[in-house]
C-alpha positions in Angstrom: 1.7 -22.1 9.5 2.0 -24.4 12.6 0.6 -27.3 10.4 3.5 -26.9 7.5 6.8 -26.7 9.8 4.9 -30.4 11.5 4.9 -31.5 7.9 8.0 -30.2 6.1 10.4 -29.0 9.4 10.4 -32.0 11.3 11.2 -34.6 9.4 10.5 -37.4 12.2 6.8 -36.7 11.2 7.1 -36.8 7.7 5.1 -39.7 5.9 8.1 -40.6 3.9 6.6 -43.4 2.0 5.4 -40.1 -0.3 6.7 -37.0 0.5 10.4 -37.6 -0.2 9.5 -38.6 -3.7 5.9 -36.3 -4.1 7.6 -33.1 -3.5 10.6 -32.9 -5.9 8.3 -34.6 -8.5 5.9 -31.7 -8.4 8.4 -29.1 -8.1 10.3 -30.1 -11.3 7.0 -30.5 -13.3 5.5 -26.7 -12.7 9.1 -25.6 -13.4 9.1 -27.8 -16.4 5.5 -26.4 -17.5 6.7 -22.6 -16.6 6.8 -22.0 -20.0 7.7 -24.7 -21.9 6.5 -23.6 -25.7 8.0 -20.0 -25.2 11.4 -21.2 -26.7 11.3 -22.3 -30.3 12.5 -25.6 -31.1 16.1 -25.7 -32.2 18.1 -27.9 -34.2 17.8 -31.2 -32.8 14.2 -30.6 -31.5 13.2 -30.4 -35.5 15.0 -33.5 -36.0 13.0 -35.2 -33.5 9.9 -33.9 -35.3 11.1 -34.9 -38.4 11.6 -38.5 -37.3 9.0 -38.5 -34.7 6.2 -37.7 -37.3 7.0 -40.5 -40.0 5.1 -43.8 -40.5 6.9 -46.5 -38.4 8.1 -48.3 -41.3 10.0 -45.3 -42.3 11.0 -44.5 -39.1 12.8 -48.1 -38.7 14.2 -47.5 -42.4 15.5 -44.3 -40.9 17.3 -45.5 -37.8 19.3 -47.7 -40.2 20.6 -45.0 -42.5 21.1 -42.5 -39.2 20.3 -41.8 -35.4 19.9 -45.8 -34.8 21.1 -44.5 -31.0 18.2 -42.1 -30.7 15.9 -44.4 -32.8 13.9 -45.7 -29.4 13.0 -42.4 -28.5 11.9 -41.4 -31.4 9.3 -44.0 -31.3 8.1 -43.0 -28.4 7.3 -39.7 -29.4 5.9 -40.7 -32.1 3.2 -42.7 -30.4 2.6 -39.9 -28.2 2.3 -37.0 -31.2 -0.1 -39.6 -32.4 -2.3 -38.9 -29.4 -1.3 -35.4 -28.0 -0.1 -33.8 -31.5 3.1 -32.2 -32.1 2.7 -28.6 -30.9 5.9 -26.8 -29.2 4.9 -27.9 -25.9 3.3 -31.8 -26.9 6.6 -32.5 -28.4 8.3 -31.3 -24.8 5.8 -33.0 -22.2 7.1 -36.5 -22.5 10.3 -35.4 -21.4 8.7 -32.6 -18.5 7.3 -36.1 -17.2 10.6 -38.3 -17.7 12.7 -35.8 -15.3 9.9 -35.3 -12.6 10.2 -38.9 -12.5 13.9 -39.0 -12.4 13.6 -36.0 -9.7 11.2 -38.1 -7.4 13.4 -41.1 -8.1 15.9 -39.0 -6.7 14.1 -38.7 -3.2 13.8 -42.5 -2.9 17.3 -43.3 -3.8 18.5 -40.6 -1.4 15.9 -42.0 1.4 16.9 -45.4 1.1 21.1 -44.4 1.1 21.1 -41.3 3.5 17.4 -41.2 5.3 14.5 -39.3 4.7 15.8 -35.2 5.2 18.6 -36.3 2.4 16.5 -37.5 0.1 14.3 -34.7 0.3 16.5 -32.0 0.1 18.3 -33.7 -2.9 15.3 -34.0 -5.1 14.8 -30.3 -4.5 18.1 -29.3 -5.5 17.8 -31.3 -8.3 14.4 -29.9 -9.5 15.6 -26.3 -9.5 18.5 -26.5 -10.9 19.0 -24.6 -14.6 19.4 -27.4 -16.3 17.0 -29.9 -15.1 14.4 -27.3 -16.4 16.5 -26.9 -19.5 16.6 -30.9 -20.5 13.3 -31.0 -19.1 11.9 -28.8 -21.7 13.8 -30.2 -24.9 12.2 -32.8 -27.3 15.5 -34.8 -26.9 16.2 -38.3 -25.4 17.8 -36.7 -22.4 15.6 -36.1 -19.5 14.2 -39.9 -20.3 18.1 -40.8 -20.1 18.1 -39.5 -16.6 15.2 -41.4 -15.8 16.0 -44.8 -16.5 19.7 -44.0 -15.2 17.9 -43.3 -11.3 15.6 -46.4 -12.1 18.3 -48.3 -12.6 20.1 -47.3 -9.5 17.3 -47.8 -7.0 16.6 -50.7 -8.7 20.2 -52.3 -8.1 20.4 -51.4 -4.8 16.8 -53.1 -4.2 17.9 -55.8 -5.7 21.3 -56.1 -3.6 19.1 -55.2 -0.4 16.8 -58.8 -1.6 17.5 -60.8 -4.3 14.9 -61.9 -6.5 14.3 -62.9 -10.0 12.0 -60.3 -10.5 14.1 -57.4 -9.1 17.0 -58.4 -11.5 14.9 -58.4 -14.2 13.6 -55.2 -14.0 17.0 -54.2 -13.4 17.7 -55.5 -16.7 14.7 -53.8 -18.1 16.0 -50.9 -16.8 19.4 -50.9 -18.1 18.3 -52.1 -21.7 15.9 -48.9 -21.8 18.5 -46.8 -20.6 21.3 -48.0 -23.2 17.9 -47.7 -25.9 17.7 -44.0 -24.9 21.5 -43.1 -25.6 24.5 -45.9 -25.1 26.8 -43.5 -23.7 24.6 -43.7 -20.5 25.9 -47.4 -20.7 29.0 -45.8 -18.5 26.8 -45.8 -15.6 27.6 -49.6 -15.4 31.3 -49.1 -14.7 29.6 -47.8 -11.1 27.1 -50.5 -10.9 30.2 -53.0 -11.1 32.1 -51.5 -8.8 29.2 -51.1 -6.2 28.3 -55.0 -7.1 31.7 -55.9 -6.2 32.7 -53.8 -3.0 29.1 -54.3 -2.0 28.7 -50.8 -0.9 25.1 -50.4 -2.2 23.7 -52.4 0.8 26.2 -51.6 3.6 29.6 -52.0 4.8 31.5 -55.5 4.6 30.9 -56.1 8.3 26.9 -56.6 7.9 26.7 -60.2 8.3 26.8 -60.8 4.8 28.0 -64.4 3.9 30.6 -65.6 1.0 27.6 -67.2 -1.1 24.9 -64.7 -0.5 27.9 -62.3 -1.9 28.2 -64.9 -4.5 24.2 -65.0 -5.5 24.5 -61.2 -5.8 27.3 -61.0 -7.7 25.8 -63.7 -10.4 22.8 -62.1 -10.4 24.0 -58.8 -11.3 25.9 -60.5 -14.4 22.8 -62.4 -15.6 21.1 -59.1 -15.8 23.9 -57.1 -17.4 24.2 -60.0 -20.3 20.5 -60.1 -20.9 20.5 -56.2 -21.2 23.7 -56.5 -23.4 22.0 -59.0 -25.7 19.1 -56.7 -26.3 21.6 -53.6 -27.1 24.2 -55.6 -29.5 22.0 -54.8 -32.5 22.0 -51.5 -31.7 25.8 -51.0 -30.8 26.7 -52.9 -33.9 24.6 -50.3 -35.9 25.2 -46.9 -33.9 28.9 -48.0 -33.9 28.2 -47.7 -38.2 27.0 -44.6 -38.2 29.3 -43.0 -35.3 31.5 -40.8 -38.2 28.4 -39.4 -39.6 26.2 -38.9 -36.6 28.6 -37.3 -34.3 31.2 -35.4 -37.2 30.5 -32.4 -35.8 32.2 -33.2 -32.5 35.7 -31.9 -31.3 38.3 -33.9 -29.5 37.9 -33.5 -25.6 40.3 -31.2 -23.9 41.3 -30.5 -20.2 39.4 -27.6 -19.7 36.1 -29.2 -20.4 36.3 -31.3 -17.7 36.9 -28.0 -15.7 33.8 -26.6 -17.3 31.4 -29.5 -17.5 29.5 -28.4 -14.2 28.3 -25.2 -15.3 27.7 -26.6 -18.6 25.6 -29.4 -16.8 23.7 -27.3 -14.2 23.7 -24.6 -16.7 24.9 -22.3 -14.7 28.5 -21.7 -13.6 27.4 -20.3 -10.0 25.2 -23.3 -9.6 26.9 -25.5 -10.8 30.1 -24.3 -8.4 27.7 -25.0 -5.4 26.2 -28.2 -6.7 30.0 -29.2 -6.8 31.0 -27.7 -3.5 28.0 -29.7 -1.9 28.4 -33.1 -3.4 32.2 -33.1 -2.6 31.2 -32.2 1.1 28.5 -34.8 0.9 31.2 -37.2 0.0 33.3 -36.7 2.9 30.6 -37.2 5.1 28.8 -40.0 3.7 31.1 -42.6 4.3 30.6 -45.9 2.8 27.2 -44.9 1.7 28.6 -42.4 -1.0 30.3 -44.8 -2.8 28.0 -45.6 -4.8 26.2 -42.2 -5.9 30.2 -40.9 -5.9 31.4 -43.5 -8.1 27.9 -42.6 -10.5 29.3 -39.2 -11.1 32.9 -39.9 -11.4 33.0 -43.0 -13.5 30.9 -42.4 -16.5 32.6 -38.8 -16.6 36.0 -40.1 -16.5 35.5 -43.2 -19.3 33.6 -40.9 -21.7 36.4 -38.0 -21.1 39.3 -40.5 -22.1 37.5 -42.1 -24.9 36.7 -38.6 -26.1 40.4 -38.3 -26.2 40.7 -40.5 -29.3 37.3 -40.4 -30.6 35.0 -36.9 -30.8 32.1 -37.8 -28.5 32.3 -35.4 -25.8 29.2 -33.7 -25.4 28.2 -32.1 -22.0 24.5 -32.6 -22.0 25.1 -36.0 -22.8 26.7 -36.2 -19.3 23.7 -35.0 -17.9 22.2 -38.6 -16.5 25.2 -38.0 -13.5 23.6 -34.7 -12.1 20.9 -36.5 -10.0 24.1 -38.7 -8.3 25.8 -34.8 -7.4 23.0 -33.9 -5.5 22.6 -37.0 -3.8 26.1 -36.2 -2.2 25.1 -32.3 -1.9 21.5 -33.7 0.1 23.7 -35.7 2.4 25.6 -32.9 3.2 22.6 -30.4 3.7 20.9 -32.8 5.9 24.1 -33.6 8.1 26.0 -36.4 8.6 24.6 -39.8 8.7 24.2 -42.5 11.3 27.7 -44.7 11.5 25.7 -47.9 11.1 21.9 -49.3 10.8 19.3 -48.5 8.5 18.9 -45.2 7.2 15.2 -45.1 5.8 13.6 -44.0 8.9 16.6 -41.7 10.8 14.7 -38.8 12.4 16.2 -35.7 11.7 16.0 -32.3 13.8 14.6 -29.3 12.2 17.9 -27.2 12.3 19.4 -29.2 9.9 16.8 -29.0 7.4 15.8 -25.4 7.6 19.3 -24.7 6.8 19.3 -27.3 3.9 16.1 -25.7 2.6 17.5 -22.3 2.7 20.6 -23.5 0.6 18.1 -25.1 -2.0 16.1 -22.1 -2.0 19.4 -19.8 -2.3 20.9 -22.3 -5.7 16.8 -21.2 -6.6 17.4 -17.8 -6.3 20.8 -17.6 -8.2 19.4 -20.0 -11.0 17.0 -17.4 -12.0 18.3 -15.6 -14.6 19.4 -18.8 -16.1 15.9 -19.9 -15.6 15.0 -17.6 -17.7 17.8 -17.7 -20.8 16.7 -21.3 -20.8 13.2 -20.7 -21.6 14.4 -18.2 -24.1 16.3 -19.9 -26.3 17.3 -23.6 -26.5 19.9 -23.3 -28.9 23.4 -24.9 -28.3 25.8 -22.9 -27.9 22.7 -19.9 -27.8 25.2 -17.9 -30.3 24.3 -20.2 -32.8 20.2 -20.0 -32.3 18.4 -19.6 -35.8 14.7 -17.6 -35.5 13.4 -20.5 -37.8 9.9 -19.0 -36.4 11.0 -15.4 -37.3 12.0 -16.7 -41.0 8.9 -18.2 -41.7 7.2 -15.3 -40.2 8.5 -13.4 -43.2 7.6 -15.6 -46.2 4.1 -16.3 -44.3 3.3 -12.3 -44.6 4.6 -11.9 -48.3 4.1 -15.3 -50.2 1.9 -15.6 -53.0 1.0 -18.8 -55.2 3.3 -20.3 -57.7 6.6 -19.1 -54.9 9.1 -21.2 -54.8 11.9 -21.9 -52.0 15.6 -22.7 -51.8 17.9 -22.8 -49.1 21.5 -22.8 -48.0 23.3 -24.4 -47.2 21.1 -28.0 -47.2 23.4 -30.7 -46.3 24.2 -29.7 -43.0 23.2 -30.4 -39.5 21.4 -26.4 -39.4 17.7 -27.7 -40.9 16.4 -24.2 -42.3 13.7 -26.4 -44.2 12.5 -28.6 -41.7 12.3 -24.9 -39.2 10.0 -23.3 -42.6 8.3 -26.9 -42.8 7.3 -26.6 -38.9 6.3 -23.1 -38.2 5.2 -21.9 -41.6 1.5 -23.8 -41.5 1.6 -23.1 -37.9 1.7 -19.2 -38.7 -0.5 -19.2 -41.9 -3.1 -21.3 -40.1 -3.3 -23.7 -43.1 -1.7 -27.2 -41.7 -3.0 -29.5 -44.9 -0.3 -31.1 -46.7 -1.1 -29.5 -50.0 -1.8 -26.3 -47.8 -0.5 -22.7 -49.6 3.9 -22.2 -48.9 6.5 -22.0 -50.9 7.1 -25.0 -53.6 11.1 -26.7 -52.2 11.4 -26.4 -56.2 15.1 -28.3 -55.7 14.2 -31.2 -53.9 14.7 -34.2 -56.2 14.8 -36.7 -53.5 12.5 -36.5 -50.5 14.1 -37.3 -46.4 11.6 -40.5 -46.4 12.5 -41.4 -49.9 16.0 -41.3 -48.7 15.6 -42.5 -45.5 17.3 -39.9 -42.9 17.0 -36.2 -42.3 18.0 -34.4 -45.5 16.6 -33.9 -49.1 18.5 -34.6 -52.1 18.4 -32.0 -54.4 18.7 -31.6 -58.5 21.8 -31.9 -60.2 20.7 -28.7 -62.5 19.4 -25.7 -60.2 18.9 -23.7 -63.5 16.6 -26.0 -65.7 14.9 -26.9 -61.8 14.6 -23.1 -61.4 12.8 -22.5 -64.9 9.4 -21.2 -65.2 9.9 -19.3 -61.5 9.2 -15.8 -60.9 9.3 -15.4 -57.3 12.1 -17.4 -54.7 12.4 -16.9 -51.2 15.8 -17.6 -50.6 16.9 -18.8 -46.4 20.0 -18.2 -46.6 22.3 -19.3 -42.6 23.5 -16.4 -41.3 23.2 -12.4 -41.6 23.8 -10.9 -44.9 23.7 -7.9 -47.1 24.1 -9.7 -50.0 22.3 -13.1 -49.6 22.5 -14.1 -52.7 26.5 -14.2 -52.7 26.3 -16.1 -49.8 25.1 -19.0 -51.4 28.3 -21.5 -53.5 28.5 -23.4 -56.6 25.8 -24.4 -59.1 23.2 -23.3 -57.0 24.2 -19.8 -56.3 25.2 -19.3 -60.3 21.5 -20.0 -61.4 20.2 -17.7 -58.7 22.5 -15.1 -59.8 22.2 -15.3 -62.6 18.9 -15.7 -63.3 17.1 -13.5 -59.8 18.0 -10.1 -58.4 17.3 -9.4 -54.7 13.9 -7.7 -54.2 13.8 -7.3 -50.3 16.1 -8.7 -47.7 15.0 -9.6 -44.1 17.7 -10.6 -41.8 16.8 -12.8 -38.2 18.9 -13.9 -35.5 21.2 -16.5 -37.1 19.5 -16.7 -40.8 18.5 -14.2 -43.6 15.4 -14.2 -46.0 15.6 -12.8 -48.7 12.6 -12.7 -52.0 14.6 -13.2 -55.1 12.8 -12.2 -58.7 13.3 -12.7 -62.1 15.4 -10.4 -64.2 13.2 -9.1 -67.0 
């Protein structure tokens, strides 16, 4: 006991070089790993396999039809199903890895602006909050996001500390892969500029720093932006194409969501109250020094909010890049005020302070739990919506025989009953061949990779397509008592005309239902 408050209660002995970063890293990967295949994979998790899982070629051929923003990521996981598969949990790791990263990066950042204590404690915070376990555990471009959007931070303010052409250009590296993994993160740069130009990221405008060496960083920080820009302009230009179709689902912005984007964020309203408390104290306190992390939160929230005025994008968990900035302010303010001037990566700190910062962490812990656990439940968004895609293909898996056919409704929407049967059915039955027994999709006239996105194309006569099939299994969205009324035009007049409902199974958001023939 003696030897772990000298290690973790005084931080004047703490070997900072590791433990600032070490500790929040490891923390957020056992709470990303606490069970991370117990959820099923919703919505966009099966578009991810969808994509993820196709050769390369049609995987670029994709990304031009839809998803160009998300097409990077994509890539990436599908070099690492390649290697690790695409179970539940393979299809989750890369992003389990990407936040511990972003919740170590955390720790340096927070060292190198407010000492050693501040880091510490903000890493923590961020590694138990709700949602870092929630965006930690989704096959989504979102915990990588919040990655490169810390890299990119610590790498600026490196590279404002001691310029070099190698520091800007893995700024620029940075920045490219962070507008790759979702452009809206692009925002983040509205902060960058305005650190570059007040020069808060290095230290107040009395540290000796000259007109030209102001100049040099100034330039530098532009060369790095345009280099970065010229990368993304193929992929704006394209994204900017698709923007009606990929995000048509989206409401305008309103007032209140500002009001309600911490909770949504930390995933918690309680949490996400303190988180906010925190950071505003931390703000106060901070001085000059939380600028920068301040103006990370505020500014990308603020630009996406008023272009969501005129244009649906605004999407809380696409916002979630800023959390690790909040608890920067909230560790300052845990660990105490900081020094007036000097260097901050090596301020001792007394043990009061951060015993009572570790008890604050370990209090947002505590009231995070149940959340914890809903998270790890179900991943659906918003959770009234969830489908039981495993618990439909549960159903046809104990009753299907051979020559069954399949047909679901509706198919043109963003829902993806077939690719939640096309997932978890071999996975129940055991058989994961491609010509493996399930249901024939006896509608599909035109395949996702012959089409090149993440729908089928189905006949233009259900009847004749239906013809010469006994046995359907209808997945119909939604609970009904009557499924088969449920589903509209041609498609529902051949089934009703030709099948009579044998057995009817409803599960949480979807019903299946085994349709036969009328003798």
């Amino acid at each position: 006991m003696a030897g772990f408050r000298a290690v973790f209660l005084r931080p004047d002995r703490w070997p900072a070089g590791w433990v600032v970063w070490a500790v929040p890293l490891l923390v957020t990967l056992v709470a990303g790993c606490s069970g991370i295949n117990r959820a099923q994979p919703w919505r966009d998790e099966l578009a991810t396999w969808s994509a993820a899982t196709r050769p390369v070629g049609d995987l670029f051929r994709l990304t031009r039809t839809v998803d160009a923003a998300t097409g990077a990521y994509y890539l990436v996981v599908h070099g690492w199903t390649g290697v690790f598969g695409d179970s539940v949990a393979a299809l989750r790791l890369p992003s389990v890895l990407a936040m511990a990263g972003a919740a170590g990066l955390t720790g340096v950042l927070g060292r190198r602006l407010f000492g050693v204590s501040a880091g510490l404690l903000a890493g923590l915070l961020f590694a138990v909050l709700p949602g870092t376990s929630r965006y930690a555990q989704e096959a989504r471009p979102y915990a990588l996001v919040t990655l490169l959007a810390v890299l990119a931070t610590v790498l600026l303010v490196r590279a404002l500390d001691g310029p070099g052409r190698l520091r800007w250009a893995g700024y620029a590296a940075a920045v490219a892969g962070l507008g790759l993994a979702h452009l809206l993160a692009l925002g983040l740069l509205a902060a960058h500029a305005v650190a570059v130009l007040t020069f808060t990221a290095w230290g107040p405008p009395s540290s000796g720093v000259t007109r030209e060496s102001w100049g040099r960083r100034l330039r530098g920080w532009l060369l790095a932006v345009s280099a970065a820009l010229v990368v993304l302009t193929p992929l704006l230009v394209t994204a900017q194409r698709q923007r009606s179709h990929q995000l048509d689902w989206v409401t305008a912005a309103r007032l209140a969501d500002l009001a309600a984007l911490p909770g949504a964020l930390a995933h918690s309203g309680v949490v996400g109250g303190v988180l906010v408390g925190l950071a505003a104290l931390g703000a106060t306190r901070s001085g000059w020094r939380g600028l920068l992390p301040g103006l990370c939160v505020l500014l990308p929230v603020l630009l996406i909010f008023v272009a969501a005025l005129a244009v649906p994008l605004w999407v809380p968990r696409y916002l979630f890049f800023t959390v690790p900035f909040a608890c920067l302010l909230a560790g300052t303010a845990l660990a105490g005020p900081a020094p007036p001037t000097g260097p901050t990566r090596t301020r001792p700190a007394g043990a009061r302070p951060v015993r009572a910062g570790l008890a604050v962490v370990a209090l947002a812990a505590l009231l995070g739990l149940p959340d914890q656990a809903a998270v790890r439940h179900s991943h659906g968004w918003p959770r009234s919506a969830t489908v039981d895609y495993r618990g439909a293909a549960a159903v046809i898996a104990a009753g299907q025989r051979p020559g069954d056919a399949v047909v679901y409704s509706p198919r043109d929407g963003w829902l993806f009953l077939d690719l939640g049967i096309d997932y978890h059915l071999p996975r129940i039955t055991g058989d994961r061949a491609a010509d493996g027994p399930r249901p024939r999709d006896v509608l599909v006239a035109q395949g996702r990779r012959a089409r090149a996105d993440l729908w089928v194309r189905e006949c233009d006569r259900p009847a004749g397509c239906l013809a010469g099939v006994d046995r359907v299994w209808l997945v119909v969205a939604g609970r009904h008592d009557d499924p088969l009324a449920a589903v509209p035009g041609d498609k529902g007049d051949a089934l009703r005309a030709g099948f009579t409902v044998e057995q009817a199974h409803p599960r949480p958001g979807v019903t299946v239902a085994l349709l036969v023939r009328r003798r």
